[in-house]
C-alpha positions in Angstrom: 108.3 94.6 111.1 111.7 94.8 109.0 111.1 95.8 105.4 113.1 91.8 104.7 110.5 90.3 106.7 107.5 92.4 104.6 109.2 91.5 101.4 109.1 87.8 102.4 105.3 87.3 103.2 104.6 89.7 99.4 106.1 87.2 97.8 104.8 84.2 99.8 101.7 85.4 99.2 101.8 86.1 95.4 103.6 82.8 94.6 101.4 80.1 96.5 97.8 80.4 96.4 95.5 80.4 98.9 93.2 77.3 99.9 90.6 79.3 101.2 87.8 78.3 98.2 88.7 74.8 99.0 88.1 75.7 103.1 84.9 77.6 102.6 83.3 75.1 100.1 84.0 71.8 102.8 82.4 74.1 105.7 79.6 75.1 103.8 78.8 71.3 103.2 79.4 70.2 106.7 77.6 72.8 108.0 74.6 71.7 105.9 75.1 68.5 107.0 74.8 69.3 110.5 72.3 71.9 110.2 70.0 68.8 108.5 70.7 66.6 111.1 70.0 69.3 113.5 66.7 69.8 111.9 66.0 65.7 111.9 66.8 65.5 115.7 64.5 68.6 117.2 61.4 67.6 114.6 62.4 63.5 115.9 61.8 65.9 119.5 58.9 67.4 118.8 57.1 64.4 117.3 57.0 65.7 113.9 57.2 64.0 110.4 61.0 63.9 109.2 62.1 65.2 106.2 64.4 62.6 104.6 65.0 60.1 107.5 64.9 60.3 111.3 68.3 60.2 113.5 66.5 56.6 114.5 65.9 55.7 111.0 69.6 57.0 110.2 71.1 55.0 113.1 69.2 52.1 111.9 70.6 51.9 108.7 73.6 52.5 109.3 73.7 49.8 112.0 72.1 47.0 109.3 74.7 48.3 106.7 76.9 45.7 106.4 74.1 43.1 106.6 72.0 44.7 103.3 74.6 46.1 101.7 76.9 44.4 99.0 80.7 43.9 100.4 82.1 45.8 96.8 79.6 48.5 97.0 80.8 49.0 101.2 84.4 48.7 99.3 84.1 51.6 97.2 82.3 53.7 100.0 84.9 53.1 101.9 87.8 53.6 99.3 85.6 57.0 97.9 85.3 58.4 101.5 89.3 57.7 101.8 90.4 59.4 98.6 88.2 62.3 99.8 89.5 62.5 103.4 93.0 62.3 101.8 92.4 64.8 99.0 91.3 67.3 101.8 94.7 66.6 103.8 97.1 66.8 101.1 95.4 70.3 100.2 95.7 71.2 103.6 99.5 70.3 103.9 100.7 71.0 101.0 100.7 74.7 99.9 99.4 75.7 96.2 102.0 77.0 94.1 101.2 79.5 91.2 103.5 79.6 88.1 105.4 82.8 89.7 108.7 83.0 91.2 111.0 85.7 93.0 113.3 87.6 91.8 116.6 88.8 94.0 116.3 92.2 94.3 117.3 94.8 97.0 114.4 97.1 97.2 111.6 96.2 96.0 109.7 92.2 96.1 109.8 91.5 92.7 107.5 88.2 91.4 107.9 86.9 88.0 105.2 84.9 86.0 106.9 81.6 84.9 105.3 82.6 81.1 107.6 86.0 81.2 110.9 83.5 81.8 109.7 81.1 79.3 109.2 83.6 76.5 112.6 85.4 77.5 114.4 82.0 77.0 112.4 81.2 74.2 113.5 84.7 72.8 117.1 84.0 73.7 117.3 80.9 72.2 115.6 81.8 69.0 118.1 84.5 68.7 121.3 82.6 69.5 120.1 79.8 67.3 118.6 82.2 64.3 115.2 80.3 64.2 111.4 81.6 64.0 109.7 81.9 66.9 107.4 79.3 66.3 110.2 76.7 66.3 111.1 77.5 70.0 109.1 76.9 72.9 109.8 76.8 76.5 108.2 75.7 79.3 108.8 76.4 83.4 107.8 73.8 85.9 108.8 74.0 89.3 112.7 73.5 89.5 113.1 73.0 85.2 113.0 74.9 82.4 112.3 72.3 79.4 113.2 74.4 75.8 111.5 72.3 72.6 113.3 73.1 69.8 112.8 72.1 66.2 115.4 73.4 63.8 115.3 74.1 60.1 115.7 71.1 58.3 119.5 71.2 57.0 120.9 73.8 59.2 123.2 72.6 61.6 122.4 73.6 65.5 125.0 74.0 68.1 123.6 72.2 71.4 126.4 74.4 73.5 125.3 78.0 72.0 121.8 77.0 73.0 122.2 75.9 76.4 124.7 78.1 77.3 122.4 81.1 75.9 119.3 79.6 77.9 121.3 79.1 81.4 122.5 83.1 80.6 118.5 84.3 80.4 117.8 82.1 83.2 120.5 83.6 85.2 119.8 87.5 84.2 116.4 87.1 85.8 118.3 86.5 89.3 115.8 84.2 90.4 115.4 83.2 93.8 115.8 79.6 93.4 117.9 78.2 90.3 116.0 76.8 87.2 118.0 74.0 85.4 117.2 73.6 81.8 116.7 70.8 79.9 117.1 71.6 76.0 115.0 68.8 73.4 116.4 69.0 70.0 113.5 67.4 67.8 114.8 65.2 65.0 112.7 66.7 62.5 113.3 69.6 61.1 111.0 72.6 59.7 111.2 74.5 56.6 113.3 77.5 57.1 112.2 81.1 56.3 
């Protein structure tokens, strides 16, 4: 296996997580399931008391349902049993994402954390911008990084220096896919230092 292709599935595997609690957790309930239905048929077999209902019983009700059964409360059964059957698909199509990313680099796989970029751009920004840290903030979601800033009240901020000084951080962590930023200028100022 080429040392690309290893690089590839290290950072795969440390920037999606797995669904494997969300696998084990539906088996383990059908699998009760169908062991207690197991359990109802051979006792239904053997003659013996059931514990909760017999298959018979089961089938029975299930046949009379729409008879004895409300059509809003067969509504929401039905609606509740489709939201769960889609939840389960769209976790099973869709891979989980965690708030890493890779970085381009030529011998190593290198993952970042998205709150490592955030407080670099943050840092940047405060810099280039002479603010306190707690008027900066930055936040990464999945193809943006949103930067908050509120500046001191009376001090005039350049929009340009700022951007320009984010896109530069952004860019020095050669990311594998590009970040855009989005820079929010709040209209009220703080107190300076």
């Amino acid at each position: 296996m080429g040392t690309a292709r290893t690089h590839s599935r290290i950072v795969r595997r440390e920037t999606h997580s797995s669904r494997a609690g969300l696998s084990a957790a539906t088996a383990v309930l059908l699998l009760a399931a169908f062991l207690w239905l197991g359990t109802e048929s051979i006792l239904a077999l053997l003659g013996q008391e059931a514990l909760v209902a017999s298959p018979g019983r089961l089938a029975d009700a299930a046949a009379t349902a729409p008879q004895t059964t409300q059509p809003a409360e067969l509504t929401a059964a039905g609606v509740a049993a489709a939201v769960l059957g889609l939840t389960l698909l769209v976790a099973a199509f869709k891979g989980g994402r965690k708030g890493r990313r890779a970085m381009q680099a030529e011998r190593a796989a290198v993952v970042v954390d998205d709150q490592v970029i955030a407080a670099a751009v943050s840092r940047q920004v405060q810099l280039t911008a002479k603010l306190a840290p707690e008027q900066v903030a930055t936040t990464i979601s999945r193809a943006r990084a949103q930067v908050a800033i509120r500046p001191t009240s009376g001090a005039p901020l350049d929009r340009e220096a700022v951007s320009r000084a984010a896109e530069k951080e952004i860019a020095s962590c050669r990311l594998g896919r590009k970040l855009s930023t989005d820079i929010r200028i709040a209209t009220e100022g703080a107190l300076g230092r």
